[in-house]
C-alpha positions in Angstrom: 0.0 0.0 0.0 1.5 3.7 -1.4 1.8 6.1 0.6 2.5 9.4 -0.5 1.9 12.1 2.7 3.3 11.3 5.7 2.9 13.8 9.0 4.6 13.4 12.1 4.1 15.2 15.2 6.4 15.6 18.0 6.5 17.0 21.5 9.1 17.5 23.9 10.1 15.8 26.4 9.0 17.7 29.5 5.5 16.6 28.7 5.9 13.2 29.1 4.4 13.1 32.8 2.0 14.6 30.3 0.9 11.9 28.6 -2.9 11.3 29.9 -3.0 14.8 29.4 -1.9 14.9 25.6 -4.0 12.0 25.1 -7.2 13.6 26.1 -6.2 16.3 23.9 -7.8 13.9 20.8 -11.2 13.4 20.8 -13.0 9.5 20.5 -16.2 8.7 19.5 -18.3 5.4 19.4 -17.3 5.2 15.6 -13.7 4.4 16.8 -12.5 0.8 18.2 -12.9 1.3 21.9 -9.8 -1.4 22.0 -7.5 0.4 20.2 -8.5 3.6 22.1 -7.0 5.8 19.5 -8.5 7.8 16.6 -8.3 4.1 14.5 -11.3 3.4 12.6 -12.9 0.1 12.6 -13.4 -0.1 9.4 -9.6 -0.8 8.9 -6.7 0.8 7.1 -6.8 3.1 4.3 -4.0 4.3 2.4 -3.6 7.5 3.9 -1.9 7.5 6.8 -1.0 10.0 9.4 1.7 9.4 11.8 1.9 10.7 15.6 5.5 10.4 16.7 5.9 11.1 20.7 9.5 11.9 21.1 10.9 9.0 23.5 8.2 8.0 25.0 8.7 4.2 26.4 7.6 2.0 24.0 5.0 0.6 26.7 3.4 4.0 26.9 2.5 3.6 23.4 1.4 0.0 23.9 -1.2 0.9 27.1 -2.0 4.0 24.8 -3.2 1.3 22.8 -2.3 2.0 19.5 -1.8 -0.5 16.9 0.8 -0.9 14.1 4.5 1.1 15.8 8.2 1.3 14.2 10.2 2.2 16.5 8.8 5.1 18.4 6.0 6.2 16.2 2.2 5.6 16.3 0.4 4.9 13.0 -3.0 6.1 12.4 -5.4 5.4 9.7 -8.5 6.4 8.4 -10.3 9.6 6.8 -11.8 11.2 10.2 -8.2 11.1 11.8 -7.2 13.9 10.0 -9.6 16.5 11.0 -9.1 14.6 15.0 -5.3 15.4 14.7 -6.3 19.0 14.2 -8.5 19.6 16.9 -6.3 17.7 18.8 -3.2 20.1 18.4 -5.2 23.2 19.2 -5.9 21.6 22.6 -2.6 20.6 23.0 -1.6 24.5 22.5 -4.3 25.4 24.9 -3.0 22.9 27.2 0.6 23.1 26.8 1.3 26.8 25.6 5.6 26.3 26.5 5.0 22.8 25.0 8.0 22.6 21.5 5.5 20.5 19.1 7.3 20.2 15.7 5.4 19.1 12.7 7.2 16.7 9.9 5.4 16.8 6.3 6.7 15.7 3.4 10.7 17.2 4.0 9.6 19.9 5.5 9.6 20.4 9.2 6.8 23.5 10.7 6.8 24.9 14.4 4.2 26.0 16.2 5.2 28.3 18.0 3.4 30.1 21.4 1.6 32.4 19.0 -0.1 29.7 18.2 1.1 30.4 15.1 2.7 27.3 12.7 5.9 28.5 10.8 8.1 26.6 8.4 11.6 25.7 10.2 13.7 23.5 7.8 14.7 23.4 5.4 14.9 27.0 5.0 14.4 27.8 1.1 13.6 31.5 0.3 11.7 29.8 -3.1 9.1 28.3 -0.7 7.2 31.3 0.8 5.2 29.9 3.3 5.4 32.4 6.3 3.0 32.0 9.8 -0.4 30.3 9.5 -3.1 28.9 12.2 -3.7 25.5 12.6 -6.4 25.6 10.2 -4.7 27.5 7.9 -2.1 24.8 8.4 -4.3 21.9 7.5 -6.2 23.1 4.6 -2.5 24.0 3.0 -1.2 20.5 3.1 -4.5 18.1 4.0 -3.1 14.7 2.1 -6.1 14.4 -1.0 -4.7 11.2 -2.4 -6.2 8.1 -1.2 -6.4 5.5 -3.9 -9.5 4.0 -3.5 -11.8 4.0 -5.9 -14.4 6.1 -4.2 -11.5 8.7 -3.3 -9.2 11.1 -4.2 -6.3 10.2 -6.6 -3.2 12.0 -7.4 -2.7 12.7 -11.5 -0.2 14.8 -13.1 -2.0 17.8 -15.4 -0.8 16.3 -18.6 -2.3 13.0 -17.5 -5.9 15.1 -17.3 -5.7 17.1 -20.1 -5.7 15.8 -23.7 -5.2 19.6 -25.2 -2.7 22.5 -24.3 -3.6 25.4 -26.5 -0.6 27.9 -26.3 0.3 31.1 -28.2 3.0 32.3 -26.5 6.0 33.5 -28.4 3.4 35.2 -31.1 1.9 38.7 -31.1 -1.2 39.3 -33.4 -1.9 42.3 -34.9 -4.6 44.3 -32.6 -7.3 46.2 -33.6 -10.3 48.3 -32.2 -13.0 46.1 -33.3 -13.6 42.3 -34.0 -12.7 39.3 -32.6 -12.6 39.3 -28.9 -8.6 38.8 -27.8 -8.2 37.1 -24.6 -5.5 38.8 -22.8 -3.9 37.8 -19.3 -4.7 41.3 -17.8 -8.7 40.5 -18.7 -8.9 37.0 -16.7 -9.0 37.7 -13.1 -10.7 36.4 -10.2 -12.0 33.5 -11.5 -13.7 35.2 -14.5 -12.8 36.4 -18.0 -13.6 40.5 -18.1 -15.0 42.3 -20.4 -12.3 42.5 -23.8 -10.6 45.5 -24.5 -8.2 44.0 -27.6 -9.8 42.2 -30.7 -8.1 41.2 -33.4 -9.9 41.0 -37.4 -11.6 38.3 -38.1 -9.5 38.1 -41.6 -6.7 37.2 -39.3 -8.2 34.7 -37.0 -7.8 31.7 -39.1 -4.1 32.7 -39.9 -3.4 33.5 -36.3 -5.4 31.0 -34.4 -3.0 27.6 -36.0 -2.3 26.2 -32.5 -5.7 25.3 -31.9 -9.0 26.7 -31.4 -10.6 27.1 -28.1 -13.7 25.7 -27.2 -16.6 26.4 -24.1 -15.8 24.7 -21.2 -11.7 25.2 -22.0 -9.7 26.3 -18.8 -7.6 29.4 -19.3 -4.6 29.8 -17.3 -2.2 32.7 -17.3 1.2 31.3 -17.0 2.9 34.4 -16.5 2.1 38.2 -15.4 0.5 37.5 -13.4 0.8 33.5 -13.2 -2.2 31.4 -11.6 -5.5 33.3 -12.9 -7.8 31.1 -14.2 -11.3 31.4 -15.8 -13.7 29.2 -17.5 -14.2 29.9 -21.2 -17.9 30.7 -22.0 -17.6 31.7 -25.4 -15.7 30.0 -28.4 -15.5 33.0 -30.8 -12.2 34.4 -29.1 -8.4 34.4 -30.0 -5.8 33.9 -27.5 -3.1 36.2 -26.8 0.3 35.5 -25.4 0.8 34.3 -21.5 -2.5 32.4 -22.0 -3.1 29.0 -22.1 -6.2 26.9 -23.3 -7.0 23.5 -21.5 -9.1 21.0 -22.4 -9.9 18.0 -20.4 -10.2 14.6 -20.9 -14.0 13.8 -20.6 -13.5 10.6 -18.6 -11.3 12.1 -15.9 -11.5 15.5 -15.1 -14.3 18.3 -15.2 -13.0 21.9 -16.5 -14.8 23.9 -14.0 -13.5 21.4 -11.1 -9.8 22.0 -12.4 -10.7 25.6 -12.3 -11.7 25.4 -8.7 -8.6 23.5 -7.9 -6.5 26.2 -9.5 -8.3 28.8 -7.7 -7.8 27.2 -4.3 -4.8 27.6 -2.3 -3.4 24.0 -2.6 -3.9 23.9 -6.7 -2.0 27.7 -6.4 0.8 27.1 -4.6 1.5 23.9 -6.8 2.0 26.5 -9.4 3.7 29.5 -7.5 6.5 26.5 -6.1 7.2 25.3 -9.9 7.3 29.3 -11.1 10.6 30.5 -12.5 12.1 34.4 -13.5 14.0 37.1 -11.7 11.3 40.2 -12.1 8.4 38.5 -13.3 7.2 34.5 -12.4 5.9 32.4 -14.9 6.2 28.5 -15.4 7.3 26.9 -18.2 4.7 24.9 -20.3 6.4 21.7 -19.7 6.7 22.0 -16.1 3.4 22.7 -15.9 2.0 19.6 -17.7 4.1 17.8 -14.6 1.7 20.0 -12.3 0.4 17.2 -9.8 -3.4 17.3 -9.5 -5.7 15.9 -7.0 -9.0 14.7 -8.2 -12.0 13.1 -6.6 -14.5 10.8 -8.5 -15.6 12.7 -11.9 -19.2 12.2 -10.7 -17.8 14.2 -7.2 -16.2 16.5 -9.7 -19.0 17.3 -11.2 -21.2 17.9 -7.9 -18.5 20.2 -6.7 -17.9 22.1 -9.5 -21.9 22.0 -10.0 -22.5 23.9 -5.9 -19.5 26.2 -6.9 -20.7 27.2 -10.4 -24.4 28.0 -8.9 -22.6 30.7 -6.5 -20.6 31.8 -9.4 -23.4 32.6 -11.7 -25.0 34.3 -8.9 -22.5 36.1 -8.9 -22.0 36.8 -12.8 -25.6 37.6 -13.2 -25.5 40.3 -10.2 -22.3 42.0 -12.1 -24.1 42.1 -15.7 -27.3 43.8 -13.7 -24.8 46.3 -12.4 -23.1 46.7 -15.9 -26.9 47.3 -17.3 -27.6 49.6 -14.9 -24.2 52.3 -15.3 -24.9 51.8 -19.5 -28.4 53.0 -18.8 -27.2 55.9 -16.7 -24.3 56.6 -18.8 -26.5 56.4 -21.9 -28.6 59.5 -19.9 -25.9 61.1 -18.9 -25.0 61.4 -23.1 -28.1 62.0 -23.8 -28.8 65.2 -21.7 -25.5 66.8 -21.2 -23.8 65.6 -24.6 -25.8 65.2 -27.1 -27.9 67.7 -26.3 -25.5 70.4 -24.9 -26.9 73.5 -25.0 -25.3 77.0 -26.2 -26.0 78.9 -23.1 -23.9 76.6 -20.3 -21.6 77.9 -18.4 -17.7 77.1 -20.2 -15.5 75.7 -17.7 -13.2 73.8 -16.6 -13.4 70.2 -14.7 -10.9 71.5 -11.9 -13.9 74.0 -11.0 -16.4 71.3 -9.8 -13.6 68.7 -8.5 -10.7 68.7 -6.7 -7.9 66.6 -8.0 -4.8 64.6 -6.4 -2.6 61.7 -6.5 -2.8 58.1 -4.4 0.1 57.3 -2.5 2.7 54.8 -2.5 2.3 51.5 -0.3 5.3 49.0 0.6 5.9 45.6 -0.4 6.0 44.6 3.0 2.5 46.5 3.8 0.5 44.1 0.9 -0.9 41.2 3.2 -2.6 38.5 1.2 -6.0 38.3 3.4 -5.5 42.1 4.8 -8.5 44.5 5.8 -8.7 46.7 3.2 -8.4 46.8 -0.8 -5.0 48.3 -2.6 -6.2 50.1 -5.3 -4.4 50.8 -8.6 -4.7 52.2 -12.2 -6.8 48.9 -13.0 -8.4 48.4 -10.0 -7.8 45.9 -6.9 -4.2 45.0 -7.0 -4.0 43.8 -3.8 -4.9 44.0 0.0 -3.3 45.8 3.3 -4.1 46.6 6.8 -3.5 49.9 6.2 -6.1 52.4 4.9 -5.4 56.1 3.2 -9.4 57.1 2.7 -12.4 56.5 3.9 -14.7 58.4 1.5 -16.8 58.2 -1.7 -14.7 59.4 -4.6 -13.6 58.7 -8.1 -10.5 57.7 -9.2 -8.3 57.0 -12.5 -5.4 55.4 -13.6 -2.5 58.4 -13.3 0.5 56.1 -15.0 0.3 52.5 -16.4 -3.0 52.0 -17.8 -5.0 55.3 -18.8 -8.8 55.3 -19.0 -10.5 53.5 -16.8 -12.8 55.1 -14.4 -13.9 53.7 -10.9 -15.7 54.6 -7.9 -14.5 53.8 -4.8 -16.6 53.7 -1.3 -15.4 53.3 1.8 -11.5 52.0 3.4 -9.1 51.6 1.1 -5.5 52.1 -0.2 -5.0 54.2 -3.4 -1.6 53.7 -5.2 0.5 56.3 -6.2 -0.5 55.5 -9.9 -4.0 56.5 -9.6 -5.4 60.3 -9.7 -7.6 60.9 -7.2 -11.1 62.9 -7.9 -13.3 64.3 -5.0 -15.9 67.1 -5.8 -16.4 69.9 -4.3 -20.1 69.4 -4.1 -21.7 65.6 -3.8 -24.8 67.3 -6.3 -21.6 66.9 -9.0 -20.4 63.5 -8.4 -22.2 61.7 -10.7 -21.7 64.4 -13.4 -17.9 64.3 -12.9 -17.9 60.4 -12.8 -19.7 60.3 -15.9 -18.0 63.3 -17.9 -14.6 61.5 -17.0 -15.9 58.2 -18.6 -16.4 59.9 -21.8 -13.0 61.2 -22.0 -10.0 59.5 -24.2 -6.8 59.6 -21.8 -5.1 58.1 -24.6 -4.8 61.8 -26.2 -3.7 62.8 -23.1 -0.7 60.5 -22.9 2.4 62.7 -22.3 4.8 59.7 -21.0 7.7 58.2 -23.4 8.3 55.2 -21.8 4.7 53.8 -20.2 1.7 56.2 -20.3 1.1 58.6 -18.2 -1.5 61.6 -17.5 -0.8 64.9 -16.1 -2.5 65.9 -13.2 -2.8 69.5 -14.3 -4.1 68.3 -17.8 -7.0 66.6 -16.2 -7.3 69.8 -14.1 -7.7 71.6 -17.3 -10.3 69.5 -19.1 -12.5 71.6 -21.3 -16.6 71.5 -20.2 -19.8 73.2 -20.6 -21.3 73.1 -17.1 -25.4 72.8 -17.0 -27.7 74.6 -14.7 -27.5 73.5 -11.2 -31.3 72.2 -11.5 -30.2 69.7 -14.6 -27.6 68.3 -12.6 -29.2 68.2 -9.1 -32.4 66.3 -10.9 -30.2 63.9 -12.8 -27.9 63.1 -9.9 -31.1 61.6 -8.2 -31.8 59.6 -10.8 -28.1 58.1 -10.9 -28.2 58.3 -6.9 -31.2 55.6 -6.9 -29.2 53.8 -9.7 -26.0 53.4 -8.0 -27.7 52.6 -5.1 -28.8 49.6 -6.5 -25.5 48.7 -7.4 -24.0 49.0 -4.1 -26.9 46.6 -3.2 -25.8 44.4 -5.2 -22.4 44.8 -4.8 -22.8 43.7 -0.9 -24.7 40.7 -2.2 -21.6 39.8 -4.3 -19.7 40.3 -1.4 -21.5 37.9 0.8 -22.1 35.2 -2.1 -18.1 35.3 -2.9 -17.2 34.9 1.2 -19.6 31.7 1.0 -18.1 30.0 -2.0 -14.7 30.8 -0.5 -15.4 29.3 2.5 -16.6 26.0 0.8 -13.8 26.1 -1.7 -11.3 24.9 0.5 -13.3 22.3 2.1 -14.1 20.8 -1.2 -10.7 20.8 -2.7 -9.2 19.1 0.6 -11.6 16.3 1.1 -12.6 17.9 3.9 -16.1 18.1 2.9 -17.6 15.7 0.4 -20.5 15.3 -1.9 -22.1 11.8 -2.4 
């Protein structure tokens, strides 16, 4: 019988006169062999197996412990439930035994927990392996051992062995234009889902660009590099694929797309790819280390019901995002409309820095960007990451200042705004929407004044030519927009809550922790 995770545990020696003590620290129930008195399942072995090891304790400890199956010192335990036992069983040893050393042994790497309660990684040390503190739970759901071979369980595959098509285009540019075929980008597939396209190429070039393959619905698309690890679902055939993409397709009889998706998206299928990234600046992984990706995989029928509870939430979540989308092109559409289209002779000429003032985000440290931190980082393109830290607590709108040029974003509430983002706040909240709106309609692109990346002028947004309505127009239509945006937000807090649920489950699904019959 295989087996491929191993976990010892081991505690120091002042604890020995312990021992009743540490053992009281694992919970039994009447689904465990009463004889064997130890978190081992009647059923019999499986071929997972997690071992205990109690640093030199006598051997006939162990034995009136009664445990079966020991090499030298060690006590072997088998079974599904023992894992999630052993965890609540180390949290009351920590409650217990706060000076208590209990070192950890997975895999060939040995973890700590420390009197923080904390679990850190203590050898090897290897600065490629960025593992840093995590709680017990954290500790757990990052390397729960998914690979029993039964049939009815979860089996370890290597990516190339689940996927019968690799669709990549990297090394080619195609010739972009403003209209056509929808271009896949790596910047546009974030979060789980493919945003809206800003590239296309013409459909005369598709055929003579598209020679690697064409993607189909259901294809997984991974960005390998810049960033590496996002990962989408394709919904919609008619696209090309750009560079730093890559197209999967699995086999039918193994693997579900949207379950490799989920597995990508969770920490354990991530940090498969981050530890197998390569580069100096910028990580990527190479397309043939990634076909030697391990996976882990339940039943396809499991798959299926998985990836079936996720998707649900998901298109919950898609649907509330196009409502939002509908609702901002409806009030940009009578925003056009009124103050645009039908400008009138008589408004007031101005200029946008009289209704708004206008500044610059400001710069955040590497070492302040925390993975799961309190507040959003906010860049030229949006989110770009997450701190403890917070600059504003306002409603305002914001641009990109340097970078990317154009897009235009409201933000509401604690957050972080980069130093590459241009900062709006009126001077009155009757003009908010009317500045938010009039800034969409602008093209930053003639604006660009930098040589190297683009970049926008603080004093040239200042200085924006506009014909400025009555006071009346505006107060009326910002109503309107009010009542539509706050819909969104609505929305937006629904997202919110439907997103924290599927990432709760996620985890739990992709570590066997929680199964689906």
């Amino acid at each position: 019988m295989e087996i491929k995770n191993l976990i010892e545990i081991s505690i120091s020696e002042e604890h020995y006169k312990n021992l009743e003590e540490v053992k009281s620290c694992f919970d039994y129930s009447e689904e465990f062999d009463v004889k064997a008195n130890y978190m081992r399942k009647s059923m019999g072995d499986l071929p997972m197996q997690i071992i205990v090891h109690l640093q030199n304790i006598p051997l006939k400890d162990l034995v009136n412990w009664g445990v079966e199956g020991f090499v030298g010192g060690s006590a072997a335990l088998a079974g599904k439930e023992t894992y999630s036992l052993l965890k609540s069983g180390i949290k009351k040893i920590y409650q217990k035994f706060k000076d208590c050393s209990l070192t950890i042994l997975c895999g060939e790497r040995w973890y700590q927990l420390s009197k923080n309660g904390k679990i850190k990684l203590t050898h090897p040390f290897d600065k490629s392996f960025e593992f840093g503190e995590k709680t017990v739970d954290e500790f757990f759901d990052y390397i729960v051992p998914i690979n029993l071979n039964d049939d009815n369980e979860w089996k370890e595959c290597l990516l190339e062995e689940v996927v019968e098509k690799f669709i990549d285009y990297r090394g080619k540019t195609p010739k972009k234009t403003s209209s056509g075929i929808p271009l896949i980008t790596a910047k546009i597939v974030k979060d789980g889902r493919i945003l809206t396209p800003t590239e296309f190429i013409a459909p005369e070039d598709y055929d003579s660009w598209m020679t690697r393959g064409l993607p189909q619905v259901d294809d997984v698309i991974l960005t390998t590099e810049a960033p590496l690890g996002e990962i989408a679902l394709l919904k919609d055939k008619n696209v090309a694929l750009a560079q730093r993409i890559i197209a999967m397709r699995c086999k039918s009889d193994v693997a579900v797309g949207s379950f490799l998706k989920y597995y990508f998206q969770d920490g354990v299928g991530k940090k498969e790819l981050e530890s197998r990234s390569s580069g100096t600046t910028v990580f990527g992984i190479k397309a043939s280390v990634l076909k030697k990706t391990p996976v882990f995989l339940p039943p396809l029928e499991e798959q299926k019901a998985i990836a079936e509870v996720l998707s649900s939430l998901d298109d919950k979540i898609d649907l509330l995002y196009r409502q939002n989308q509908t609702l901002e092109k409806l009030a940009e559409t009578h925003f056009r409309h009124l103050f645009i289209d039908n400008a009138q002779d008589d408004w007031v000429e101005g200029k946008l820095g009289d209704l708004t003032l206008i500044g610059s985000g400001k710069g955040l440290s590497r070492d302040n960007f925390l993975e799961n931190g309190l507040y959003p980082v906010l860049g030229a393109n949006g989110v770009i990451g997450r701190t403890n830290k917070f600059l504003i607590d306002e409603r305002l709108i914001y641009t990109g200042r340097v970078g990317t040029l154009g897009n235009i974003f409201i933000s509401n509430g604690k957050v972080w705004l980069s130093d590459n983002t241009l900062i709006l706040r009126p001077k009155n909240h009757k003009y908010f929407f009317f500045v938010y709106f009039f800034m969409k309609n602008q093209n930053f692109l003639s604006q660009n004044v930098g040589s190297t990346q683009p970049l926008i002028r603080q004093s040239d947004v200042k200085n924006l030519d506009l014909a400025i309505p009555p006071d009346s127009k505006i107060i009326e239509c910002n109503e309107i927009f009010e009542s539509s945006f706050a819909k969104i937000e609505a929305n937006i807090e629904q997202i919110k809550n439907l997103e924290k649920t599927r990432d709760q489950l996620l985890p739990k699904f992709m570590s066997g922790e929680m199964r689906i019959n």
